[in-house]
C-alpha positions in Angstrom: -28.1 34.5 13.3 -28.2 32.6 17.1 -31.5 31.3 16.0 -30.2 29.6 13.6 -27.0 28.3 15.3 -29.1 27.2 18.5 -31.2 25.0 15.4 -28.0 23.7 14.0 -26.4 22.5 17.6 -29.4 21.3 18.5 -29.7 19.2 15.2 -26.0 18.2 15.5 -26.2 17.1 18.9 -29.1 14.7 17.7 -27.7 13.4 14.8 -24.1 13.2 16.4 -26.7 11.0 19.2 -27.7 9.0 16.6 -25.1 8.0 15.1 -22.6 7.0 18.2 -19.8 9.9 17.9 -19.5 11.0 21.0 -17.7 11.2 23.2 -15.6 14.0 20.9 -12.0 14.4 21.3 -8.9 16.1 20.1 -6.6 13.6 21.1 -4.9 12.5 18.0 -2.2 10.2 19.4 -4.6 8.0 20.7 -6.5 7.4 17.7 -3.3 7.0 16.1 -1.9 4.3 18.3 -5.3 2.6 18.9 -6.0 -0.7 17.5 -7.8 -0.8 13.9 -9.5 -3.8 12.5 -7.3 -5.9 10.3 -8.9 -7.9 7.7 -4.7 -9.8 8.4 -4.5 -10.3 11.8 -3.5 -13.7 12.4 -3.4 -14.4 9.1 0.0 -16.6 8.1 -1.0 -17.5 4.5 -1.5 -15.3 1.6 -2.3 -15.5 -2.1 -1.6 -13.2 -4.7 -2.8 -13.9 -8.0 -2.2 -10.9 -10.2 0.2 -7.9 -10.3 -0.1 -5.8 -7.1 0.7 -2.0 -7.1 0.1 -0.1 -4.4 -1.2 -2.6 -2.2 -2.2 -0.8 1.5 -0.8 -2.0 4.4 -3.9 -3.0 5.9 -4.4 -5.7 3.3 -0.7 -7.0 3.1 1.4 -9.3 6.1 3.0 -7.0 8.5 6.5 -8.1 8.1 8.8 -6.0 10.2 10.6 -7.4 12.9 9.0 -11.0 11.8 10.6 -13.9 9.9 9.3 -14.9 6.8 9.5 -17.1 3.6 8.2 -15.9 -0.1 7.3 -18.4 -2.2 6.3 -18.1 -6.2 4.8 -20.6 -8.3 5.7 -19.3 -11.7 4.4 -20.7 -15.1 6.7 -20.1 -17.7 4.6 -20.3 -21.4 6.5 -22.5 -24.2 7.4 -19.9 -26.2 8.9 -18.1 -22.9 7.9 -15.5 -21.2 7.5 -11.7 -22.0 10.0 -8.6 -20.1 7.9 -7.0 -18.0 8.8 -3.3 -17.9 
């Protein structure tokens, strides 16, 4: 079916126009090794107040090869406070 081809490359090409994604590319290193926005970047305080799992790295301090300092306010109830598992 060229016809229909030609109508879909032609409506690709358009779209792909429209939408900024061109130049295209197969070079995958680059885009690995190119900078992404960080929400972190130059970021030196954080504040956690609930149980993180499975935090991504784009929304946690990038701590390799750096110095750094952890510090916990913890509230223990009167009774004490429960194991957590």
């Amino acid at each position: 079916m060229p016809d229909k081809l030609r109508e879909l490359q032609e409506l690709f090409t358009v779209e792909a126009s429209k939408y900024q994604v061109f130049p295209l590319d197969n070079d995958i290193l680059s885009r690995i090794l190119a900078p992404r926005p960080s929400y972190t970047a130059g970021r030196t305080d954080f504040t956690y107040l609930r149980e993180l799992t499975g935090t991504p790295n784009s929304d946690a301090p990038n701590i390799l090869t750096k110095s750094y300092t952890i510090t916990a306010e913890v509230e223990v109830p009167a009774g004490g406070g429960t194991e957590l598992s």
